[in-house]
Biopython code that builds the backbone (N, CA, C, O; Angstrom):
import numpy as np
from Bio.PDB.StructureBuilder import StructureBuilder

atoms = [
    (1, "UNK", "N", (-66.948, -128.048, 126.571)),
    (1, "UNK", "CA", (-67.236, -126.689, 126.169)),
    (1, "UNK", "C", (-68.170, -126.740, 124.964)),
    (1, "UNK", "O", (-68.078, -127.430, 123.948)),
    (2, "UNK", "N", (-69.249, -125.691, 125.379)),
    (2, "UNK", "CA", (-70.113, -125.895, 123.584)),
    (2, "UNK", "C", (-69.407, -124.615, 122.492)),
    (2, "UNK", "O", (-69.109, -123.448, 122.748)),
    (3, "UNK", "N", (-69.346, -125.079, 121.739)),
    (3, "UNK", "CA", (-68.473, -124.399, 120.693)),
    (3, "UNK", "C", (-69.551, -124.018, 119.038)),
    (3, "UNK", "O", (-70.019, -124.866, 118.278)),
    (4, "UNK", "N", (-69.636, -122.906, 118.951)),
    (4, "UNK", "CA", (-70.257, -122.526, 117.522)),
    (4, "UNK", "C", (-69.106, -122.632, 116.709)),
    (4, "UNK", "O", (-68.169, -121.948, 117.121)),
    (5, "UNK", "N", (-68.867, -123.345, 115.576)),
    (5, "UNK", "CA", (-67.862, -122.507, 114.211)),
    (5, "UNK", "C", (-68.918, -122.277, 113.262)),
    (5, "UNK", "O", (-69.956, -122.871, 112.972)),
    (6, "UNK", "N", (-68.207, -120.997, 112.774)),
    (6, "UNK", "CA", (-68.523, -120.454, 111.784)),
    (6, "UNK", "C", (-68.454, -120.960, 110.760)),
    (6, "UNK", "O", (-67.224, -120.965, 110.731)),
    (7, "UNK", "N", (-68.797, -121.530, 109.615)),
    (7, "UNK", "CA", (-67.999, -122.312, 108.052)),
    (7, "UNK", "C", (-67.985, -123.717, 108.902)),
    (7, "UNK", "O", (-68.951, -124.337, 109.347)),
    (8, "UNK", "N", (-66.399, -124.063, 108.999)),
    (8, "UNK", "CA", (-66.169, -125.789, 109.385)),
    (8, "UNK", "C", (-65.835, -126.977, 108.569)),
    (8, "UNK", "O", (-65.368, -128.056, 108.935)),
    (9, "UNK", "N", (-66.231, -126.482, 107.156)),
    (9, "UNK", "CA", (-66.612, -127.895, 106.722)),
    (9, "UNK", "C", (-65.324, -127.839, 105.631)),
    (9, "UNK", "O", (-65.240, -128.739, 104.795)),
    (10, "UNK", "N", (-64.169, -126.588, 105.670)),
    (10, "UNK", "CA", (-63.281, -126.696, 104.533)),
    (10, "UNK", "C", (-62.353, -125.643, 105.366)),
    (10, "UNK", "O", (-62.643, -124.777, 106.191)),
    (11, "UNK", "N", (-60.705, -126.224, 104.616)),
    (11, "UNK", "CA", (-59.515, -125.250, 104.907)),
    (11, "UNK", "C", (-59.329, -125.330, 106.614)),
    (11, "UNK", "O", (-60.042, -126.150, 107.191)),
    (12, "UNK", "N", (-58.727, -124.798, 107.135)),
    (12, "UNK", "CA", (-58.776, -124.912, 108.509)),
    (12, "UNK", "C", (-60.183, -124.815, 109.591)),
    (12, "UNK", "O", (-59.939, -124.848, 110.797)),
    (13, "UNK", "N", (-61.284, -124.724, 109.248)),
    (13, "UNK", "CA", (-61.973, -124.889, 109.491)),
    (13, "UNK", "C", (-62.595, -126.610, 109.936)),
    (13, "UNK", "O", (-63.008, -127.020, 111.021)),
    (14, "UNK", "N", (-62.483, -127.149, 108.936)),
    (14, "UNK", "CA", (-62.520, -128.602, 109.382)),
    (14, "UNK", "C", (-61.952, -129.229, 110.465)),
    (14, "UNK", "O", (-62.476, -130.059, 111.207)),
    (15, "UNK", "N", (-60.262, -128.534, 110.517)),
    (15, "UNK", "CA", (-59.234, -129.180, 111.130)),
    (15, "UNK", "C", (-59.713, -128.544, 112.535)),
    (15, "UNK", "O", (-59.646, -129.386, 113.430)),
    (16, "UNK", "N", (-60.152, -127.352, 112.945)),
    (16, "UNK", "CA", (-60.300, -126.787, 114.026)),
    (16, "UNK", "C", (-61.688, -127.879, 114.958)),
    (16, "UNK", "O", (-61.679, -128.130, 116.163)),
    (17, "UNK", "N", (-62.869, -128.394, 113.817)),
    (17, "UNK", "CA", (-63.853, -128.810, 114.098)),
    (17, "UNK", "C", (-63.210, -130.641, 114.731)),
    (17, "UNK", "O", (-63.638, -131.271, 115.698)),
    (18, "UNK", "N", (-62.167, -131.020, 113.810)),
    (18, "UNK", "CA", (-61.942, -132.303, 114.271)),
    (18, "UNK", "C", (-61.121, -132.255, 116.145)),
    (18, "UNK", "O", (-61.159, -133.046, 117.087)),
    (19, "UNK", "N", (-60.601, -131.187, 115.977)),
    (19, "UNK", "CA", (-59.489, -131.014, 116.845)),
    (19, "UNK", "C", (-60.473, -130.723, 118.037)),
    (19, "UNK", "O", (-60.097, -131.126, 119.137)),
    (20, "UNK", "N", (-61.410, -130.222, 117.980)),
    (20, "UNK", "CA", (-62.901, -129.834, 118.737)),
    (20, "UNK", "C", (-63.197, -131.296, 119.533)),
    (20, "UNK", "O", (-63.221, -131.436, 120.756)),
    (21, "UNK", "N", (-63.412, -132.330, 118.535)),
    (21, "UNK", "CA", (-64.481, -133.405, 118.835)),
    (21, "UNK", "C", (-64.239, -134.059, 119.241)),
    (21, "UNK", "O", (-65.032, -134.785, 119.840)),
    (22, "UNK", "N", (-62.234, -134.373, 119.171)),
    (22, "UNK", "CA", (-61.325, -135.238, 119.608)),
    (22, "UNK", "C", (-61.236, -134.789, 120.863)),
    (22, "UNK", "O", (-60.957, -135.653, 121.694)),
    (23, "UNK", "N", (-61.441, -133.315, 121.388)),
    (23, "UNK", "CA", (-61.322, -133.241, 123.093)),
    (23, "UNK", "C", (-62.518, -133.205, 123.739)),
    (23, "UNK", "O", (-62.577, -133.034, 124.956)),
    (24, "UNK", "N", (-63.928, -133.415, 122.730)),
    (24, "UNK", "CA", (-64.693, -134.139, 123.630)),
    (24, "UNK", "C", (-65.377, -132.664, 123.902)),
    (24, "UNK", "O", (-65.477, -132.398, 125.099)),
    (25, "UNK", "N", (-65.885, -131.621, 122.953)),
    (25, "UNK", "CA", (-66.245, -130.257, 123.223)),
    (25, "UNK", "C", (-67.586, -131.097, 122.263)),
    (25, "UNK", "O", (-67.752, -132.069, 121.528)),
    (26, "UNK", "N", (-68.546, -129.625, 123.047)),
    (26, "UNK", "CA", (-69.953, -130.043, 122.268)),
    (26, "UNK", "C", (-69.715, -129.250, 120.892)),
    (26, "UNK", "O", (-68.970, -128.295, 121.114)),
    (27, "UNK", "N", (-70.018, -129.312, 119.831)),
    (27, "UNK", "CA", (-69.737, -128.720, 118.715)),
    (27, "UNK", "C", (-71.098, -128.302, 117.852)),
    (27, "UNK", "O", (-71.907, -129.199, 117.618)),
    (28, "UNK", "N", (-71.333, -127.104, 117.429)),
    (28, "UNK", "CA", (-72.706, -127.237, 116.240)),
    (28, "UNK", "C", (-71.507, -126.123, 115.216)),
    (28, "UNK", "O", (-70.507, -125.452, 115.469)),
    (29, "UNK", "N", (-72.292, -126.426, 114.057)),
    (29, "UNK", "CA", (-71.450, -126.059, 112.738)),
    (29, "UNK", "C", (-72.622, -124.731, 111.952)),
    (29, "UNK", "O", (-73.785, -125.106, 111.804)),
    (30, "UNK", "N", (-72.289, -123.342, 111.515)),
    (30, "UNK", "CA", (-73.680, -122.440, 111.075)),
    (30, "UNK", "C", (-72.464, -122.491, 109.881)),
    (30, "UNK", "O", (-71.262, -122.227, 109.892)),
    (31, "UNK", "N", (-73.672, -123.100, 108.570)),
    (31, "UNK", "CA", (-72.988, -122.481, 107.275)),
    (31, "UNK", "C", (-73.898, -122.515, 105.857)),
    (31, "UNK", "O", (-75.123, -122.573, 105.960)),
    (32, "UNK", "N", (-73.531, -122.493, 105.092)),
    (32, "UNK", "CA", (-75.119, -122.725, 104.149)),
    (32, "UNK", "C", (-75.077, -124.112, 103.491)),
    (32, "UNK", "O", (-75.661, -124.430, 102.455)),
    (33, "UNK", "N", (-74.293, -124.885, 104.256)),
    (33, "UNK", "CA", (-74.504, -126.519, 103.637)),
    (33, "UNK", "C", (-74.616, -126.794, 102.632)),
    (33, "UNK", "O", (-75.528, -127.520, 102.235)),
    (34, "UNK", "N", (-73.196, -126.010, 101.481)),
    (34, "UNK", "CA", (-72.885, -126.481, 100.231)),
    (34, "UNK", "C", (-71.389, -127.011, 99.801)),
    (34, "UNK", "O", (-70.898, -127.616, 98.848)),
    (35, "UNK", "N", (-70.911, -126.403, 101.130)),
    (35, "UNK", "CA", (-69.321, -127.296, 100.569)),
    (35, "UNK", "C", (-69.181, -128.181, 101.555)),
    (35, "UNK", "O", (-69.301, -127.684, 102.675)),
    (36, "UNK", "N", (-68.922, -129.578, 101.507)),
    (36, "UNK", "CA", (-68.240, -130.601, 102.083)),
    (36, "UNK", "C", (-69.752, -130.817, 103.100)),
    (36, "UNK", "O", (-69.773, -130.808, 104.331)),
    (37, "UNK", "N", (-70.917, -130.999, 102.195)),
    (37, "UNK", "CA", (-72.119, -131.109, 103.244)),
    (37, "UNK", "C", (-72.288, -132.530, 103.888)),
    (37, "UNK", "O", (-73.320, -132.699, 104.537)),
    (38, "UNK", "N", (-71.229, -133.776, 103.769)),
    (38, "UNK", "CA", (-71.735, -134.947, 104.217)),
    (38, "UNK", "C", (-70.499, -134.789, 105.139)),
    (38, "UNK", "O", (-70.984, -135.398, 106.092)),
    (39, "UNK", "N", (-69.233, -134.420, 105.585)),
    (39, "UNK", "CA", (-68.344, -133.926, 106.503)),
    (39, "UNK", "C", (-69.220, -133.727, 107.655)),
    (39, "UNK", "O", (-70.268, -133.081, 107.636)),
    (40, "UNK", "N", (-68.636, -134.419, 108.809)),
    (40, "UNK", "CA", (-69.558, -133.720, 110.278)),
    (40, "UNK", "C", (-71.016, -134.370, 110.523)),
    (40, "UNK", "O", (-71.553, -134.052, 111.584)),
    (41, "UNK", "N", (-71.490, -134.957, 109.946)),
    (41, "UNK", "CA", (-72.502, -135.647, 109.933)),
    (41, "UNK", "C", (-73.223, -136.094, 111.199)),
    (41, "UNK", "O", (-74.451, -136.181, 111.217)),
    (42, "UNK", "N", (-72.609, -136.322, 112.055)),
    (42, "UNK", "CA", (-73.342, -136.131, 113.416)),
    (42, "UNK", "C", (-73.118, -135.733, 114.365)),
    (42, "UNK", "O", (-73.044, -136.239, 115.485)),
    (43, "UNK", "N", (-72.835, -133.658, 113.567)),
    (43, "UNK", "CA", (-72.843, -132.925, 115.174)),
    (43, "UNK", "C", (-74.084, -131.760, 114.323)),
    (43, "UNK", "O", (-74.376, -131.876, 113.133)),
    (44, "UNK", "N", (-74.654, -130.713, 115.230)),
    (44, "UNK", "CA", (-75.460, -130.086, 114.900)),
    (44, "UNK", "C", (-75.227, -129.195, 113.462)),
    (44, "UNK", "O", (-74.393, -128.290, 113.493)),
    (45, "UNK", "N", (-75.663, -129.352, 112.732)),
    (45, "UNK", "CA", (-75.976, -128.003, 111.738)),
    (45, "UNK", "C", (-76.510, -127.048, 111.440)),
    (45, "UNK", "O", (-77.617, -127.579, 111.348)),
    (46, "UNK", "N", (-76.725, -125.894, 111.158)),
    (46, "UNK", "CA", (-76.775, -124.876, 111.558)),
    (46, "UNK", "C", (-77.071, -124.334, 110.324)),
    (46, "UNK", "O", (-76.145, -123.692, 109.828)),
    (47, "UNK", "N", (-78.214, -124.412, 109.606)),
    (47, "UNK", "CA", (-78.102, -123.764, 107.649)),
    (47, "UNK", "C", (-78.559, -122.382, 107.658)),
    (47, "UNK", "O", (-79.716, -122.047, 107.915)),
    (48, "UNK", "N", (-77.408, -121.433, 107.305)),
    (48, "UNK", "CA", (-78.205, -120.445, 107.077)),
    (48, "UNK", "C", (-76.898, -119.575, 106.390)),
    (48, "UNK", "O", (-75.799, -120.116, 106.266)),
    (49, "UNK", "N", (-77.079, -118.556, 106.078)),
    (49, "UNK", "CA", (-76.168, -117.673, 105.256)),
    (49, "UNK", "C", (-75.262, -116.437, 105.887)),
    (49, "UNK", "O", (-76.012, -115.607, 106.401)),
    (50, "UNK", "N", (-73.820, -116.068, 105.997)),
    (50, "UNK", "CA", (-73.809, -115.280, 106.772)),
    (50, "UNK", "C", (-74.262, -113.376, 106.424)),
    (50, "UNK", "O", (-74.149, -112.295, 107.003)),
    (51, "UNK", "N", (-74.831, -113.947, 105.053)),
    (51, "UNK", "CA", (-74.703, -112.422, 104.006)),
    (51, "UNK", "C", (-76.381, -112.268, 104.278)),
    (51, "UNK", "O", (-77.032, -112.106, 103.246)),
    (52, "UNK", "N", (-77.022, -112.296, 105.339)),
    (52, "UNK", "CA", (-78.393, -111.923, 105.229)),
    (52, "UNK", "C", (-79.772, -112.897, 106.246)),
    (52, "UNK", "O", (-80.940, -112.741, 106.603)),
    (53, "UNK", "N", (-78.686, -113.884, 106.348)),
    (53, "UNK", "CA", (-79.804, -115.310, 107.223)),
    (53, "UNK", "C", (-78.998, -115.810, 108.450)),
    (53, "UNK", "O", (-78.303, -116.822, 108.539)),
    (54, "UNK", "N", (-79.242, -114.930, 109.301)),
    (54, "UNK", "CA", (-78.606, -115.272, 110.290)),
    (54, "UNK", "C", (-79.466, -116.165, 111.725)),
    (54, "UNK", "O", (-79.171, -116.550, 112.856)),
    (55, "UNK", "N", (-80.629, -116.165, 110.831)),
    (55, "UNK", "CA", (-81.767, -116.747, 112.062)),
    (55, "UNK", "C", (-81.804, -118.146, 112.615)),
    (55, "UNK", "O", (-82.668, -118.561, 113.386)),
    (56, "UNK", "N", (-80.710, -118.884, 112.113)),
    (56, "UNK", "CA", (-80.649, -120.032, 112.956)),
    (56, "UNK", "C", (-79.869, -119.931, 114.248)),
    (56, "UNK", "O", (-79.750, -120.936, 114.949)),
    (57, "UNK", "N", (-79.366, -118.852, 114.582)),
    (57, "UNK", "CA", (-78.305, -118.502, 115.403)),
    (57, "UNK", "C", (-79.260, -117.428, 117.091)),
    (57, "UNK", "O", (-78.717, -117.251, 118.181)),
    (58, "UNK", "N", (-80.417, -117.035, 116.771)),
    (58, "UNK", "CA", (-81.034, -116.331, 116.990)),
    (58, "UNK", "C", (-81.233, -117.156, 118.433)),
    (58, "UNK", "O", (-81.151, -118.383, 118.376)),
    (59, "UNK", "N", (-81.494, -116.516, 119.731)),
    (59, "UNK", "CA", (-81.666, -116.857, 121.230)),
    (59, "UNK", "C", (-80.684, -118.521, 121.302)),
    (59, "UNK", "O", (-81.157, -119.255, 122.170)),
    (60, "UNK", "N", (-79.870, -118.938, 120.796)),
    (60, "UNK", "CA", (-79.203, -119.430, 121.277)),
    (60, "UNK", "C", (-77.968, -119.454, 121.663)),
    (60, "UNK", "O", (-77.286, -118.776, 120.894)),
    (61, "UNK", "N", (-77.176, -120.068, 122.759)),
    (61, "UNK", "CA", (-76.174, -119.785, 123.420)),
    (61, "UNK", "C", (-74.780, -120.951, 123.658)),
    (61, "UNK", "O", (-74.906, -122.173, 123.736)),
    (62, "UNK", "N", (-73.454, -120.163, 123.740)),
    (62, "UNK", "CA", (-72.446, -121.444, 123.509)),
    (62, "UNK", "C", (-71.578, -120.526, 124.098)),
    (62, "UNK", "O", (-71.542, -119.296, 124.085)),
    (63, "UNK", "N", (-70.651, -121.674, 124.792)),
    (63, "UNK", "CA", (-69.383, -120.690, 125.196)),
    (63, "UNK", "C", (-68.451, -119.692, 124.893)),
    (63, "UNK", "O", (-67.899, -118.824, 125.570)),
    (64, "UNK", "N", (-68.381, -120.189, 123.108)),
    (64, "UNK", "CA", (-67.136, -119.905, 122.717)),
    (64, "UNK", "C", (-67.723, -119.536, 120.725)),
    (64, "UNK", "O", (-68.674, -120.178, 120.278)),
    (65, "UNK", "N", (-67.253, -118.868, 120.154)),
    (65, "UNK", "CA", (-67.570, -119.373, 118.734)),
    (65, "UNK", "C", (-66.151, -118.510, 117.892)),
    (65, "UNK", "O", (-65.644, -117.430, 118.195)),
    (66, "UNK", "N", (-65.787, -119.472, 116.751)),
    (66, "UNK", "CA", (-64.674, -119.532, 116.326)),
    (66, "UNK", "C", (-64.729, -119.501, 114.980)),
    (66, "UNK", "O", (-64.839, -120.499, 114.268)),
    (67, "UNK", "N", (-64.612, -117.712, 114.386)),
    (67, "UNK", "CA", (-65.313, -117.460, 112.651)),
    (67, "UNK", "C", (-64.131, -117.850, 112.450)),
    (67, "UNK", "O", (-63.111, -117.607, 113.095)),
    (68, "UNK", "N", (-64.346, -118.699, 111.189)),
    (68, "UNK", "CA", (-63.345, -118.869, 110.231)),
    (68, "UNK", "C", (-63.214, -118.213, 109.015)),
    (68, "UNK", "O", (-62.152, -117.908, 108.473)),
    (69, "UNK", "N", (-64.509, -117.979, 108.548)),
    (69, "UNK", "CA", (-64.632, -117.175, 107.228)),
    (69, "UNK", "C", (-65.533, -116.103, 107.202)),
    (69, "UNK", "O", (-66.569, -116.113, 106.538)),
    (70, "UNK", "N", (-65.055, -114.925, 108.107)),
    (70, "UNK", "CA", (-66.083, -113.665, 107.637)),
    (70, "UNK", "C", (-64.825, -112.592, 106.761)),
    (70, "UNK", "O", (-63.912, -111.810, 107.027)),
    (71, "UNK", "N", (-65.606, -113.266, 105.460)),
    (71, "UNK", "CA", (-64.534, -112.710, 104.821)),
    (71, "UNK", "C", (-64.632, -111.686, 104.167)),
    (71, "UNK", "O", (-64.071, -111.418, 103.105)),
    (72, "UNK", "N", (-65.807, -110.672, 105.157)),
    (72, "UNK", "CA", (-65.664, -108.950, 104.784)),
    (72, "UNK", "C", (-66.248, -108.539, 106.263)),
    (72, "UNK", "O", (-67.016, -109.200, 106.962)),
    (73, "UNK", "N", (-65.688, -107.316, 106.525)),
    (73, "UNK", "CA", (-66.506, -106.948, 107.874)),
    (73, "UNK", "C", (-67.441, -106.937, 108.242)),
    (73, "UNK", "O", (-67.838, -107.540, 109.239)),
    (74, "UNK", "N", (-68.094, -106.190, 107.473)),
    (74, "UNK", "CA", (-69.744, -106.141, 107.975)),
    (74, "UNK", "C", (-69.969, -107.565, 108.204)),
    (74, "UNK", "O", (-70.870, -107.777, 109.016)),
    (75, "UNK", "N", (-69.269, -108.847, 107.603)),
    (75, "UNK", "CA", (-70.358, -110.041, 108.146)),
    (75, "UNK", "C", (-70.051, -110.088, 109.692)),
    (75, "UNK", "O", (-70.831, -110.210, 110.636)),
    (76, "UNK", "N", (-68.570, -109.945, 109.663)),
    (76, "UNK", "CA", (-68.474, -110.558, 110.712)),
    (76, "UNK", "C", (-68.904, -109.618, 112.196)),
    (76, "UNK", "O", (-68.940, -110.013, 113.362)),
    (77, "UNK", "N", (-69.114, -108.641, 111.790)),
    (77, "UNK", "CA", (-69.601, -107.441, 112.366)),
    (77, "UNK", "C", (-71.065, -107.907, 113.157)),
    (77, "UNK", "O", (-71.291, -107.915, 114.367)),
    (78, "UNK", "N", (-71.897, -108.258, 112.107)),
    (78, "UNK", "CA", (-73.398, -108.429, 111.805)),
    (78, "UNK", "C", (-73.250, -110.027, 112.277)),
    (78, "UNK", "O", (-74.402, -110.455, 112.204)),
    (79, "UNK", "N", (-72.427, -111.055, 112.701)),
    (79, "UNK", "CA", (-72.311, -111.785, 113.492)),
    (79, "UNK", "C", (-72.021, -111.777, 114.925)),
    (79, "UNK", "O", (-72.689, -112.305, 115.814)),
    (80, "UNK", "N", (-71.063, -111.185, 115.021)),
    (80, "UNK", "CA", (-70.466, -110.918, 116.348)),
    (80, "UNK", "C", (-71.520, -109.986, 117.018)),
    (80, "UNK", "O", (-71.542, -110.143, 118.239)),
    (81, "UNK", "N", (-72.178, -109.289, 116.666)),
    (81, "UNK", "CA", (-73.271, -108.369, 117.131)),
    (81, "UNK", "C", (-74.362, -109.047, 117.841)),
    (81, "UNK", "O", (-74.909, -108.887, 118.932)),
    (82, "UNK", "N", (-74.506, -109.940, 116.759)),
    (82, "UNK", "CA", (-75.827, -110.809, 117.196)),
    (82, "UNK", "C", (-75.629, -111.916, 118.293)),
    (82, "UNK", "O", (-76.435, -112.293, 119.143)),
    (83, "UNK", "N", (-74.555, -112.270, 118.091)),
    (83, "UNK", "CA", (-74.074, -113.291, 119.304)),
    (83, "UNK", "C", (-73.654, -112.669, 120.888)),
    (83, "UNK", "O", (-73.950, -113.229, 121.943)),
    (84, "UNK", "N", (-72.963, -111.496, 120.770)),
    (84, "UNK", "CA", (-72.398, -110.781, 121.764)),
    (84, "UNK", "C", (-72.920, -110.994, 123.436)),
    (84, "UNK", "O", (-72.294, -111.025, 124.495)),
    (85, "UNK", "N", (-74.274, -111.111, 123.117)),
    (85, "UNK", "CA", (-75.291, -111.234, 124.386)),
    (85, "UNK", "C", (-74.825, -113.049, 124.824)),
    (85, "UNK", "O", (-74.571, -113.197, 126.020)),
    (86, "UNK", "N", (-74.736, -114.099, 124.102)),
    (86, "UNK", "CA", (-75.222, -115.059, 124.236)),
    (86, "UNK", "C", (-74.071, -116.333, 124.055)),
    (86, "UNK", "O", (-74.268, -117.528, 123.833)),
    (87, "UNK", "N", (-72.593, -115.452, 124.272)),
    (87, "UNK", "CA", (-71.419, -116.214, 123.926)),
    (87, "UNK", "C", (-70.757, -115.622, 124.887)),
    (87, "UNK", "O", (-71.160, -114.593, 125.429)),
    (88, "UNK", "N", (-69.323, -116.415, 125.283)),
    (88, "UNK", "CA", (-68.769, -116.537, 126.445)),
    (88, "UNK", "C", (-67.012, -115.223, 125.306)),
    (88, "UNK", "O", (-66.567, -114.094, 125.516)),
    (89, "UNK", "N", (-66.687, -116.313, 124.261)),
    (89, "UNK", "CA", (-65.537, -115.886, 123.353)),
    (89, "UNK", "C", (-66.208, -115.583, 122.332)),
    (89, "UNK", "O", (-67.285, -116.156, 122.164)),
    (90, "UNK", "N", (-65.770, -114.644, 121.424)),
    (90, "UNK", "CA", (-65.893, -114.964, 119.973)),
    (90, "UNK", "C", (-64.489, -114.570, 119.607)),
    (90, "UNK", "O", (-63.907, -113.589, 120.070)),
    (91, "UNK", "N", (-63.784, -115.790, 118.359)),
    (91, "UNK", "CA", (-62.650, -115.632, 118.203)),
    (91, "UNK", "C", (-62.802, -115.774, 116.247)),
    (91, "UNK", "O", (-63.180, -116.706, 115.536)),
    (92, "UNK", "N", (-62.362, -114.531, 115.961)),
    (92, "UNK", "CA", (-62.150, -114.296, 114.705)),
    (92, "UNK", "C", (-60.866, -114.903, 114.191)),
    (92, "UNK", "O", (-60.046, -115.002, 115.104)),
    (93, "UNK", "N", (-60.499, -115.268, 113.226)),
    (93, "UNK", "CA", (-59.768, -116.209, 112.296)),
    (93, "UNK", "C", (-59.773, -115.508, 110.772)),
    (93, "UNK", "O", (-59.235, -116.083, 109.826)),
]
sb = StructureBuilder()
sb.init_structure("model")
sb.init_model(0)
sb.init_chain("A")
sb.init_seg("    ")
for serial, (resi, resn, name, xyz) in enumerate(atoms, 1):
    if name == "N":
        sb.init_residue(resn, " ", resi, " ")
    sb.init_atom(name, np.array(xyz, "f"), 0.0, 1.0, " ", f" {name:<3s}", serial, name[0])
structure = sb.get_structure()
């Protein structure tokens, strides 16, 4: 399964990403690559911000994506919006 997370790299987020890789799911990670940036090191990254830079996310597509930290509505709003067309799940956390 290809899988977007949201964040990833801290708090249950990590644990969701290991638990990902161990069953052998394709994984890419969208976050602004300042906490725990050497974590994950060789699955896709994804740099961008969820408060305004959402353009790495833009015409591409994954089964499933799994926010961990939209931690006010509008982001996750202004995420889920943009993905809606081009994702199978989106599962808020």
């Amino acid at each position: 399964m290809k899988l977007l997370i949201l964040g990833g790299t801290s708090f249950l987020g990590r644990h969701i990403v290991s638990s990902a890789l161990d069953r052998g799911h394709d994984v890419s990670l969208f976050n602004r690559n300042k906490t725990n940036p050497a974590i994950f090191y060789d699955i896709e990254r994804l740099v961008g911000d969820r408060d305004g830079n959402l353009d790495a996310l833009l015409g591409r597509t994954w089964d499933a994506v799994i926010d961990v930290n939209g931690y006010l509505p509008r982001l996750v709003r202004d995420s889920s919006m943009l993905l809606q067309e081009n994702i199978g799940h989106y599962l808020y956390i």
